[in-house]
N, CA and C of each residue as an Amber inpcrd file, in Angstrom:
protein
   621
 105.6060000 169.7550000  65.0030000 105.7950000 170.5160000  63.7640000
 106.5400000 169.6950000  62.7190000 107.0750000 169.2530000  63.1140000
 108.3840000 167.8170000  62.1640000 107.4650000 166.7950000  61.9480000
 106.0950000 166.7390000  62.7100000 105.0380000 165.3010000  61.8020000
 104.6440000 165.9540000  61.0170000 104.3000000 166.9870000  61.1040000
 103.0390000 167.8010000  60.3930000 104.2300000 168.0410000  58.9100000
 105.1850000 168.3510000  58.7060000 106.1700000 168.7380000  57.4280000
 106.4350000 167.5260000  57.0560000 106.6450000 166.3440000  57.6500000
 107.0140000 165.2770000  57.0130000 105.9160000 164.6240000  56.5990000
 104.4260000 164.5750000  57.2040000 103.7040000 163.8710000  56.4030000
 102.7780000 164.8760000  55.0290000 103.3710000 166.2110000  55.0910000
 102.8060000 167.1470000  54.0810000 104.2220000 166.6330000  52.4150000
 105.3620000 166.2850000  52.9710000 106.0290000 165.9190000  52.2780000
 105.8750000 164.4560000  51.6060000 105.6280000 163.7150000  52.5050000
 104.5760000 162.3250000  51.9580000 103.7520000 162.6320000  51.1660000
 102.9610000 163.2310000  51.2820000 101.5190000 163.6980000  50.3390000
 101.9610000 164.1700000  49.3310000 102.7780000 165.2740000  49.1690000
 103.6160000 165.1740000  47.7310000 104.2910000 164.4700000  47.1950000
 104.6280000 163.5430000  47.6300000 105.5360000 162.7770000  46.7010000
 104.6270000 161.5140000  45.8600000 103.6370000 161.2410000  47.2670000
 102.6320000 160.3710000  46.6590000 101.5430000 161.2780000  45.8780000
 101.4180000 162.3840000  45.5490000 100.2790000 162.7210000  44.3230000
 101.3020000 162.9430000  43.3650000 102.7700000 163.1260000  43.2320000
 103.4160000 163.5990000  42.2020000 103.4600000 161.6490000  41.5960000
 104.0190000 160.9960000  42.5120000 103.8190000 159.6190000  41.6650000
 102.3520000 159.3390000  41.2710000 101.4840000 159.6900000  41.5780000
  99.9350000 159.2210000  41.0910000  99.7390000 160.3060000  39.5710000
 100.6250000 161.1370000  39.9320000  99.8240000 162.0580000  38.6990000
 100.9530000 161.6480000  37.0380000 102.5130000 161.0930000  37.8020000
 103.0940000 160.7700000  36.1560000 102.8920000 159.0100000  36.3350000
 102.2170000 158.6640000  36.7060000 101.7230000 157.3070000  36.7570000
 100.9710000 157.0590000  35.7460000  99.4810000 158.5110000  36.0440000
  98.6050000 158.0750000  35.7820000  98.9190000 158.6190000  33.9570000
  99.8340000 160.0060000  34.0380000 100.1900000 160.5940000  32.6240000
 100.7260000 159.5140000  31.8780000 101.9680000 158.6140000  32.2840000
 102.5290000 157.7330000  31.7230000 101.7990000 156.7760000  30.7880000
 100.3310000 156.4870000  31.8700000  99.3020000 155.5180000  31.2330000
  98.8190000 156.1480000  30.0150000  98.4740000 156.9090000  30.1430000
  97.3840000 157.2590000  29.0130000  98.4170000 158.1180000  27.8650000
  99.7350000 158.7650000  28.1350000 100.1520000 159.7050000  26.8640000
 101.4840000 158.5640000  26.0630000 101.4930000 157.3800000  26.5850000
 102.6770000 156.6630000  26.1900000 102.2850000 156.2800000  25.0970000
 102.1150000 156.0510000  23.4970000 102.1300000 155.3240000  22.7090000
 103.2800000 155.2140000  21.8450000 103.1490000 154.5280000  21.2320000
 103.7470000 153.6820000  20.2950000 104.1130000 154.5430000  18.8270000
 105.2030000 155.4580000  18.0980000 105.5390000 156.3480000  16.9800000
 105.2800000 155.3280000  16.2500000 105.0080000 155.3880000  15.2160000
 104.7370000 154.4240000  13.7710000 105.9690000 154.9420000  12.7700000
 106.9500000 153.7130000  12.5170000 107.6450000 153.4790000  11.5290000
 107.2900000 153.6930000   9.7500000 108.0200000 153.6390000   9.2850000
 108.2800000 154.0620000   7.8320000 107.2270000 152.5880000   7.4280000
 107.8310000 151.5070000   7.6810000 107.5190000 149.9700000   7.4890000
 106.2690000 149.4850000   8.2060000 106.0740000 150.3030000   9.1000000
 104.6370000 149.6730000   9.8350000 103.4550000 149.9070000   9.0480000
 102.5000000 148.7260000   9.8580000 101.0970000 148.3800000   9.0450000
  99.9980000 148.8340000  10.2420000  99.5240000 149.4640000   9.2620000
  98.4160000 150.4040000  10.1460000  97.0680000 149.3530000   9.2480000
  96.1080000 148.8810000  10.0760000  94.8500000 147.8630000   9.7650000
  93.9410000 148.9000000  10.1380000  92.8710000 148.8940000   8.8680000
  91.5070000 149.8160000   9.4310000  90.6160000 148.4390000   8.9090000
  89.9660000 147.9180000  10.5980000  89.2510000 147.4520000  10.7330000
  87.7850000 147.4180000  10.7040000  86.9890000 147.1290000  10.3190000
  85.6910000 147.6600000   9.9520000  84.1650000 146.8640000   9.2550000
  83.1260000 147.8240000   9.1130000  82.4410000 147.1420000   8.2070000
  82.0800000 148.1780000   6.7530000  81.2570000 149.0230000   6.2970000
  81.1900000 149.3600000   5.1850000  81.5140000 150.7280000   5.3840000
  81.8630000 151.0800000   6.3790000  82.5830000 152.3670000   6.1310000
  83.6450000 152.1990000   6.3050000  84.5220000 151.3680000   6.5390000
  86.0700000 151.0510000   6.4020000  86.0630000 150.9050000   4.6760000
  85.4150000 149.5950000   4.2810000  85.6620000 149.1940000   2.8910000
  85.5030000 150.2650000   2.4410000  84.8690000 151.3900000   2.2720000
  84.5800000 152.4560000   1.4100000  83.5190000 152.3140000   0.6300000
  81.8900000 151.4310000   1.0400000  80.8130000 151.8660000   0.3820000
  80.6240000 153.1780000  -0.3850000  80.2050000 153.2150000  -1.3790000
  79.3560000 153.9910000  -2.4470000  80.2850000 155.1820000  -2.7380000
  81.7220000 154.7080000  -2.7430000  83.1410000 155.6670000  -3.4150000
  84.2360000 154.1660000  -3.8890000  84.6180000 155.0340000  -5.1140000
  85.5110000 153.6930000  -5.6880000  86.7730000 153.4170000  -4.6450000
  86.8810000 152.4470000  -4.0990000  87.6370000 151.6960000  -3.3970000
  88.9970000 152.9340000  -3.5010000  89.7580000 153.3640000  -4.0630000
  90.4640000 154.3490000  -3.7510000  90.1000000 155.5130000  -2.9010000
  88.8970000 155.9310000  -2.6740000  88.6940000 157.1750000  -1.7720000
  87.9590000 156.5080000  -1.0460000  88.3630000 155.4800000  -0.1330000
  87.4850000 154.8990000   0.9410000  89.0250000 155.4590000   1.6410000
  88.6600000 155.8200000   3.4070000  89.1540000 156.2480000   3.9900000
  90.7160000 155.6910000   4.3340000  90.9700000 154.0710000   4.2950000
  91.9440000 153.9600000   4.7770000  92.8640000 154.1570000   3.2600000
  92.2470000 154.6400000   2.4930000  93.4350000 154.4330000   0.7320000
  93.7730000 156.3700000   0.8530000  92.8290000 156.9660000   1.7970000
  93.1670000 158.5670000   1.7340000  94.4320000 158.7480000   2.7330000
  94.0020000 158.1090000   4.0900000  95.1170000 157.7610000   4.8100000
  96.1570000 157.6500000   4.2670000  96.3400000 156.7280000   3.7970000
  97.6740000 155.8770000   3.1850000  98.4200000 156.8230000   2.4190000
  97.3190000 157.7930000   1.3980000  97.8960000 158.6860000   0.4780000
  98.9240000 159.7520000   1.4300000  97.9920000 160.0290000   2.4050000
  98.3770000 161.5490000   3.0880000  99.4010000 160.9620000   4.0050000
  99.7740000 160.1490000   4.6910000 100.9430000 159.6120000   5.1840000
 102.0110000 159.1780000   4.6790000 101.6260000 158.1440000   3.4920000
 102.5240000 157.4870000   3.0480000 102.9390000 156.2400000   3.5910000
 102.1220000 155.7380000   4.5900000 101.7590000 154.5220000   5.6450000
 101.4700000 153.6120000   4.6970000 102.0720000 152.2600000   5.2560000
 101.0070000 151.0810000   4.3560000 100.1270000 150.8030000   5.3450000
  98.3840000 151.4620000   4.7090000  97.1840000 151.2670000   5.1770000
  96.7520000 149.7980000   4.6130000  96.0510000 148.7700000   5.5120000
  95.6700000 147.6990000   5.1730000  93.7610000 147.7370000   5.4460000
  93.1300000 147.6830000   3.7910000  91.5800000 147.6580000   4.1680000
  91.4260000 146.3290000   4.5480000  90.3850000 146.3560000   5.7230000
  90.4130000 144.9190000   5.9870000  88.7420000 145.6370000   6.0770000
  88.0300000 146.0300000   6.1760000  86.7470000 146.4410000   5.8070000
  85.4140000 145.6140000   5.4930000  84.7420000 145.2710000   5.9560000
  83.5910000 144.0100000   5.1920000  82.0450000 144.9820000   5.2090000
  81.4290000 145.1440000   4.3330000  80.3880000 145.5360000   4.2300000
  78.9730000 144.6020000   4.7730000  78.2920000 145.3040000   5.5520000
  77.6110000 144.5240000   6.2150000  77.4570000 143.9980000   7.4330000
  79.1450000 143.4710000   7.6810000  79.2320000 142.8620000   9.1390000
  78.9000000 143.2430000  10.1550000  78.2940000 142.2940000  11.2050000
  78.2280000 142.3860000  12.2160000  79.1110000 142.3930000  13.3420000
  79.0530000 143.1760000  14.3620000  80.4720000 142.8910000  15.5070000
  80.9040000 141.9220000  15.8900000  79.5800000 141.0440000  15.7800000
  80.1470000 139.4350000  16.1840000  81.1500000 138.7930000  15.1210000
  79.9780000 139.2540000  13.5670000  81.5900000 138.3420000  12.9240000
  82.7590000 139.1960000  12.8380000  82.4960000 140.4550000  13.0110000
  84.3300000 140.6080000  12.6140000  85.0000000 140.0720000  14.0500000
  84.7470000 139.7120000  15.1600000  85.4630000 139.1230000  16.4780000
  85.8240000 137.8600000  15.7840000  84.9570000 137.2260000  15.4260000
  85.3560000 135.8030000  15.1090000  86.4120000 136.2820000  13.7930000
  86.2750000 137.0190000  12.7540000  87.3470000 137.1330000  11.9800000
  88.4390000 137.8490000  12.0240000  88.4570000 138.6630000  13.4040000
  89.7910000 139.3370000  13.5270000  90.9550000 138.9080000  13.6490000
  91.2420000 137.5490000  14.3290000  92.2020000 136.8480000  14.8440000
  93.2050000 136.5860000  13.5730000  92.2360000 135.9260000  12.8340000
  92.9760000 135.9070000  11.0890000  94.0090000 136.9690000  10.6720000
  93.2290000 137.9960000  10.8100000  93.3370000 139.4340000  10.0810000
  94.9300000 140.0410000  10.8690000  94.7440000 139.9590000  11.9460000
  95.9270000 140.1290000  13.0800000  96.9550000 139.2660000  12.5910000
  96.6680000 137.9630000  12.4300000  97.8000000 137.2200000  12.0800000
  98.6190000 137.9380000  10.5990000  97.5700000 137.7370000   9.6580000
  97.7960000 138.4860000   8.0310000  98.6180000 138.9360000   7.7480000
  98.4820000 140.1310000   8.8940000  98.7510000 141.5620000   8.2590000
 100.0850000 142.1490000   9.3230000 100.1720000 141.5700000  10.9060000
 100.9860000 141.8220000  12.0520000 100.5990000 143.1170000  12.3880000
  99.8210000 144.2920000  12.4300000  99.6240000 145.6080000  12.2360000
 100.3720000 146.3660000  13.5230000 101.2200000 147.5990000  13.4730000
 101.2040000 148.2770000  14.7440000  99.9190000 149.1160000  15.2320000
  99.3900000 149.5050000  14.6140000  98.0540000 150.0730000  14.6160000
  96.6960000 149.6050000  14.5910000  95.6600000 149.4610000  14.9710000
  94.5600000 148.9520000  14.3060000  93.4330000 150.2480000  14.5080000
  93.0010000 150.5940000  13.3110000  92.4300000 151.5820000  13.4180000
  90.4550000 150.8850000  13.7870000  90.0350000 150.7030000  14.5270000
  89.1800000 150.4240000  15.0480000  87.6420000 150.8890000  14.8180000
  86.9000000 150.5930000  13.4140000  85.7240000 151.3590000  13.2750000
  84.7570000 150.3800000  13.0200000  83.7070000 149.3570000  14.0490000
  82.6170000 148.6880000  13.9500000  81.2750000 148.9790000  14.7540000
  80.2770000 148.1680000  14.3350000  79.3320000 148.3910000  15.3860000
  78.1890000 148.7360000  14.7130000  78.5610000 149.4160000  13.3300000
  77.1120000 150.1160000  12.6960000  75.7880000 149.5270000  12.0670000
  76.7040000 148.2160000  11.6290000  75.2280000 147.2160000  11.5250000
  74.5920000 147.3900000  12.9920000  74.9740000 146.7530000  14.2880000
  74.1830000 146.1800000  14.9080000  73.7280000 147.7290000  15.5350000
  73.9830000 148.6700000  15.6080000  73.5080000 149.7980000  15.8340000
  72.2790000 149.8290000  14.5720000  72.1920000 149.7270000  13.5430000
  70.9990000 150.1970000  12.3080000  70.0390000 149.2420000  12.7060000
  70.6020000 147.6340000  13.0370000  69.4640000 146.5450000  12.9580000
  68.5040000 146.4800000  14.8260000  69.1560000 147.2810000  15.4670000
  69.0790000 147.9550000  16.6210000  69.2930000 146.8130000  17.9140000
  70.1360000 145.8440000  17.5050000  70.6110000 144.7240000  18.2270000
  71.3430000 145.0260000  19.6550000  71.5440000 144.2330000  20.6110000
  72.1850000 144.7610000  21.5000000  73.1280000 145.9590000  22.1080000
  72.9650000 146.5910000  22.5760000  74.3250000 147.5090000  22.5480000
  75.2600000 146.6400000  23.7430000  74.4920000 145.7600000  24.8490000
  75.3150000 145.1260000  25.5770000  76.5890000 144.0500000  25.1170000
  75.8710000 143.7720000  24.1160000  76.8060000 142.6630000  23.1810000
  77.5790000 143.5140000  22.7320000  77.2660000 144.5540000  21.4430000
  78.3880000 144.9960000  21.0240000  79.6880000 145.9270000  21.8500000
  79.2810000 146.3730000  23.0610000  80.2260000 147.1950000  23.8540000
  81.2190000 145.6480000  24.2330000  80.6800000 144.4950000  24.6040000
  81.5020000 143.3310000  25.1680000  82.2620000 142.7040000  24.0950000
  81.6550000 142.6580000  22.5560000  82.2730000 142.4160000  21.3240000
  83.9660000 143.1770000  20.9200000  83.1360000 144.8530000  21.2580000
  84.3440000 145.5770000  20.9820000  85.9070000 145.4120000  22.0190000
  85.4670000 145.1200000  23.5100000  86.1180000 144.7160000  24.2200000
  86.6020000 143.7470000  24.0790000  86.3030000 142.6970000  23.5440000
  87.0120000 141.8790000  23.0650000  88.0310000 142.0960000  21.6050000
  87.7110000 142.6780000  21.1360000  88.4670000 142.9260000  19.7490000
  89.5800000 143.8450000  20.6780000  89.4360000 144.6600000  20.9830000
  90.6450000 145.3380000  21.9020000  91.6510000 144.7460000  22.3580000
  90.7670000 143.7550000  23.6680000  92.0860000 142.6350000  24.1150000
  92.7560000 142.1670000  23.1980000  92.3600000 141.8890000  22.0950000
  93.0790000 140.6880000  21.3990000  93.6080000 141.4160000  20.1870000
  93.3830000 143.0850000  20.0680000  95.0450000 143.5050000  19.2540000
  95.7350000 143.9380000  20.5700000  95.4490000 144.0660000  21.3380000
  96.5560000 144.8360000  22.4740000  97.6520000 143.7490000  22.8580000
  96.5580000 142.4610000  22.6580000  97.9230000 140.9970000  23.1780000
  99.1060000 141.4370000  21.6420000  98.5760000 141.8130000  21.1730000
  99.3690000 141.4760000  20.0640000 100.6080000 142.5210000  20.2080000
 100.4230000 143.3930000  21.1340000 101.3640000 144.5630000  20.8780000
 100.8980000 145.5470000  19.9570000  99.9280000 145.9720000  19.6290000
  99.6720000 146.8400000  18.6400000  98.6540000 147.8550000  19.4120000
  98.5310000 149.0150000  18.7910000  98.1630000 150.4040000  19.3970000
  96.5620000 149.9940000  18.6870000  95.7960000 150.4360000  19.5760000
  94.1620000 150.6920000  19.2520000  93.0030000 152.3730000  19.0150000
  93.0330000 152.7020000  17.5920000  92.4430000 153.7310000  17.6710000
  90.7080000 153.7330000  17.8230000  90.1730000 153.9030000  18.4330000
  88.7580000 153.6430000  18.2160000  88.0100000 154.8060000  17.9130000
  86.6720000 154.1250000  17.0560000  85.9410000 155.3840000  15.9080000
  84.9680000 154.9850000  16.3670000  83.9950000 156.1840000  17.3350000
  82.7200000 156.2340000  17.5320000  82.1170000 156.3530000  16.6490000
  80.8000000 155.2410000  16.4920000  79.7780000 155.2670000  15.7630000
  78.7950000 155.7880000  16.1900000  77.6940000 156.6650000  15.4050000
  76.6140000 157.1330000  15.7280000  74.6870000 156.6830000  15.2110000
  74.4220000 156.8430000  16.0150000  72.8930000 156.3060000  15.7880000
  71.9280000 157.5520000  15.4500000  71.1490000 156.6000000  14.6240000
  70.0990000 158.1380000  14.0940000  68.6710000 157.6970000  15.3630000
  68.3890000 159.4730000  15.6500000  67.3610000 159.0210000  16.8910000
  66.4260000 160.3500000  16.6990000  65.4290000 160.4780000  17.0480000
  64.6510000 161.4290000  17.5960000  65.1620000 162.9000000  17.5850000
  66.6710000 162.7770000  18.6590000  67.1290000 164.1050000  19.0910000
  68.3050000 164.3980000  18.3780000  67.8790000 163.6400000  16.9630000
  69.5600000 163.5380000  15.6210000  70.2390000 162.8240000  15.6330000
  71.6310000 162.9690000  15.4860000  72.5890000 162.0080000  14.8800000
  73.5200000 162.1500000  16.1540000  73.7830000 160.9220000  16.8760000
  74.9770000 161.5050000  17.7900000  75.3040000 159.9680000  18.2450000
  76.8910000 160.1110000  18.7980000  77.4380000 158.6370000  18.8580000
  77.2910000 158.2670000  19.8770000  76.8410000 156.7350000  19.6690000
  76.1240000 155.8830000  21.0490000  77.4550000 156.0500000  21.9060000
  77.1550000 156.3810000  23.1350000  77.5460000 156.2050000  24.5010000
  78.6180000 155.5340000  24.8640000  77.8730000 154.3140000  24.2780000
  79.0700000 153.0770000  24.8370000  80.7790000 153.0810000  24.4480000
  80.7220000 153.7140000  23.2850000  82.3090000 153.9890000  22.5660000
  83.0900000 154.4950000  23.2610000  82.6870000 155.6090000  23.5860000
  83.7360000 156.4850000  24.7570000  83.9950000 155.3700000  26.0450000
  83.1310000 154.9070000  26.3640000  83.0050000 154.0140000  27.3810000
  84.3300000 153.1400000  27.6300000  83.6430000 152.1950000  26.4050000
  84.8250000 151.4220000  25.9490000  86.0470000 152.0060000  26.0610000
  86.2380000 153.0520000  24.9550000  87.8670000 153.6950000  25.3640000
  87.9720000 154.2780000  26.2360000  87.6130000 154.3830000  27.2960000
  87.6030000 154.6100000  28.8920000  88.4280000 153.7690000  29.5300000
  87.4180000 152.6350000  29.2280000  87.9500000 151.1960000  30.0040000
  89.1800000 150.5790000  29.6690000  89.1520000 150.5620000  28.0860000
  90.1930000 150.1770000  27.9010000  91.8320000 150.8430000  27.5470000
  91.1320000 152.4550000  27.9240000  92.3040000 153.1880000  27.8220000
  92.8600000 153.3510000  26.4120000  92.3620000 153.6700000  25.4900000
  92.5220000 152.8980000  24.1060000  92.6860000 155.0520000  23.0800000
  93.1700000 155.2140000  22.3260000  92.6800000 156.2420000  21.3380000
  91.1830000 156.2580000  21.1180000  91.2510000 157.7660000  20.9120000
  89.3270000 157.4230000  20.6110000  89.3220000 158.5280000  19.6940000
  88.1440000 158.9480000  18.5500000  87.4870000 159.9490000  18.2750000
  86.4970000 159.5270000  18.0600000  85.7810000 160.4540000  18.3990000
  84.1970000 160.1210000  18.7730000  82.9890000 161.2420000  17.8660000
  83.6360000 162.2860000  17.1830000  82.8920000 163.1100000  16.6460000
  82.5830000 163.5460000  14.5790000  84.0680000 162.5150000  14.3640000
  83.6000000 163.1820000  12.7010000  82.6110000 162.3240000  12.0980000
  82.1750000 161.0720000  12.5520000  81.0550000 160.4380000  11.8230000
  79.8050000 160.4300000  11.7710000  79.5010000 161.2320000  13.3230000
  78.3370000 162.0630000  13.6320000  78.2290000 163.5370000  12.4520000
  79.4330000 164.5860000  12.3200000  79.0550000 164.9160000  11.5440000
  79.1340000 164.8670000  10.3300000  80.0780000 164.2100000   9.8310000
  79.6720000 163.4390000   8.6580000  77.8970000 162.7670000   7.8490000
  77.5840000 162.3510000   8.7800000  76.0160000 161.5020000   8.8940000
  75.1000000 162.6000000   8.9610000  75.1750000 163.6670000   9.5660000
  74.5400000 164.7490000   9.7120000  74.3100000 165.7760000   8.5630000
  75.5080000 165.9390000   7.6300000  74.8550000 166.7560000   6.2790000
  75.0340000 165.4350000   5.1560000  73.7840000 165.6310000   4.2920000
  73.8840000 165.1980000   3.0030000  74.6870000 164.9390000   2.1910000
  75.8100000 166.8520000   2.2580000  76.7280000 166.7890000   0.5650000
  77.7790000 166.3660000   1.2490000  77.9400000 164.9780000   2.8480000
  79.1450000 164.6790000   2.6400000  78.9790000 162.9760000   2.3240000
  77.2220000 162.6610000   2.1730000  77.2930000 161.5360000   2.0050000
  76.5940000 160.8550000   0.6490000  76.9750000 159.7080000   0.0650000
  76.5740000 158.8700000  -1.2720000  75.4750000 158.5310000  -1.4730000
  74.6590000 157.8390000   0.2120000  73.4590000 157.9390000   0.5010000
  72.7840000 158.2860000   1.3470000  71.8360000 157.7420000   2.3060000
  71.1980000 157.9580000   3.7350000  72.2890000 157.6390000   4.5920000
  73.5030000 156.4630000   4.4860000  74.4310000 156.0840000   5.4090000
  75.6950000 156.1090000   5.2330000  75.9930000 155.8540000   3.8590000
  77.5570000 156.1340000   3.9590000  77.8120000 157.4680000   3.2380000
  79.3770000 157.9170000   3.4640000  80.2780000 158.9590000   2.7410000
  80.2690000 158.8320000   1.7910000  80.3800000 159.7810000   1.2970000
  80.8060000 160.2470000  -0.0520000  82.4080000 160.5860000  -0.3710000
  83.1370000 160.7080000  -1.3290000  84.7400000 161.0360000  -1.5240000
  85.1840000 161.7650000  -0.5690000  84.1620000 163.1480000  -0.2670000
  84.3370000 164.0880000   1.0410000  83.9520000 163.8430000   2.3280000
  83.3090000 162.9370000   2.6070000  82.9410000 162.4830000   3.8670000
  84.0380000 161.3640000   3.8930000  84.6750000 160.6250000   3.4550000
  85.7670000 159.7830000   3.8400000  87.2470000 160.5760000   3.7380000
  87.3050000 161.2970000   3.0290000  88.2520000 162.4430000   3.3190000
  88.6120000 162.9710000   4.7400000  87.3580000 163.1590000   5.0490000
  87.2030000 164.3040000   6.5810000  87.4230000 162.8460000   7.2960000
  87.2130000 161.7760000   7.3120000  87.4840000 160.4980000   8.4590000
  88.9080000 160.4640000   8.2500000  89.4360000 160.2190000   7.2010000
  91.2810000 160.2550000   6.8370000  91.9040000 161.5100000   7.6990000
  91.2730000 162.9890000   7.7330000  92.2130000 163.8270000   8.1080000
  91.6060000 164.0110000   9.6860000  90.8480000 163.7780000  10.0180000
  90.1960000 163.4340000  11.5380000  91.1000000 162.3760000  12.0790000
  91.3980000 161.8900000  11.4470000  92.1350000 160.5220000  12.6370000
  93.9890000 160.9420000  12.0610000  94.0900000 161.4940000  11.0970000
  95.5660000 161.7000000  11.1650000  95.5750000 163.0040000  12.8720000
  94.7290000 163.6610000  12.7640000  95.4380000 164.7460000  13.7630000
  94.9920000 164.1150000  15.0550000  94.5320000 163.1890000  15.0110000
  94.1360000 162.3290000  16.8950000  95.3270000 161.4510000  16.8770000
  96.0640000 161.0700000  15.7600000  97.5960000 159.9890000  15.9580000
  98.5100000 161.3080000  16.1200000  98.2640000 162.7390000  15.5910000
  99.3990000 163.1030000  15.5180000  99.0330000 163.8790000  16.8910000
  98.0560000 164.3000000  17.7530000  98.0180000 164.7720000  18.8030000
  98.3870000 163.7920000  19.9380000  98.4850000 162.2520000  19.3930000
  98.9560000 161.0140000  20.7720000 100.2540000 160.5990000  20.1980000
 101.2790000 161.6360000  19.3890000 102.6970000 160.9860000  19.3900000
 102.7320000 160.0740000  18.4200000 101.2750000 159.3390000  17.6570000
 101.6310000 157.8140000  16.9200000 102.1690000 158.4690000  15.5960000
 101.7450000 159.4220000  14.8430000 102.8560000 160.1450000  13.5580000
 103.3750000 161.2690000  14.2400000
């Protein structure tokens, strides 16, 4: 009767350490300072295509926080080059944050998704060496069965344990009056990306 209570007491102690182990991992981040630099990384929906550079998402951010938001944004790019140009950008700017939104070229030009899931993984490692927190922004593909975000994103922030939202750019992309054209936002569709990712930092502790 004394094995049977002592190894039922083992078993609790070892799922109570597995379970704030595993909480520790995933709810620990990083509060953002008055002085910290939050980087929204990207390609033309970071820069703020087809809205004047003030209502592109990371300048709404910035407003509604009061954060210094840094656009680092390139219209066009591919995942490959912003890897090769992130390293720069990291140095630049030092960011505690990197708000994490690529992929949509090579999703439109319908290029690998194997590359870009290994691209994004790499951009991860190399703000996380840095000490800085990673939010990642599922992108979505237009298909047959509508608008909905490729797979691999969640994935990624799976693997890498990383912030994620995965749903306002799907619907964003999905009605018209929130976008400028067939692909990007409009003032109100980058709005709704600004107040979508304030309440995923403020639901993980980062504001």
């Amino acid at each position: 009767m004394k094995i049977v209570k002592l190894l039922l007491l083992l078993s609790l102690v070892t799922l109570s350490f597995l379970f704030f182990s595993s909480e520790d991992k995933v709810e620990v981040h990083q509060k953002l300072k008055k002085n910290d630099i939050v980087l929204a990384f990207g390609d033309s929906l970071t820069y703020g295509f087809g809205v004047d550079k003030s209502f592109s998402y990371p300048s709404v951010l910035a407003q509604k926080t009061s954060l210094h938001v840094a656009n680092a944004g390139i219209s066009g790019e591919l995942s490959s080059t912003g890897l090769k140009r992130l390293p720069l950008v990291l140095k630049q700017y030092k960011p505690r944050l990197v708000i994490l939104c690529h992929g949509g070229n090579d999703i439109l030009r319908k290029l690998s998704h194997t590359t870009l899931k290994s691209n994004l993984i790499k951009m991860i490692k190399m703000i996380q060496k840095t000490g800085a927190e990673v939010l990642l922004i599922g992108v979505p593909s237009f298909g047959l069965l509508g608008i909905n975000t490729v797979a691999l994103y969640e994935e990624v922030a799976v693997e890498m344990n990383v912030m994620y939202e995965g749903e306002i750019l799907s619907i964003v992309e999905a009605e018209a009056k929130f976008k400028s054209d067939r692909i990007h936002p409009n003032e109100i569709g980058y709005e709704m990306m600004a107040d979508k990712f304030i309440l995923v930092l403020k639901a993980h502790k980062v504001l």
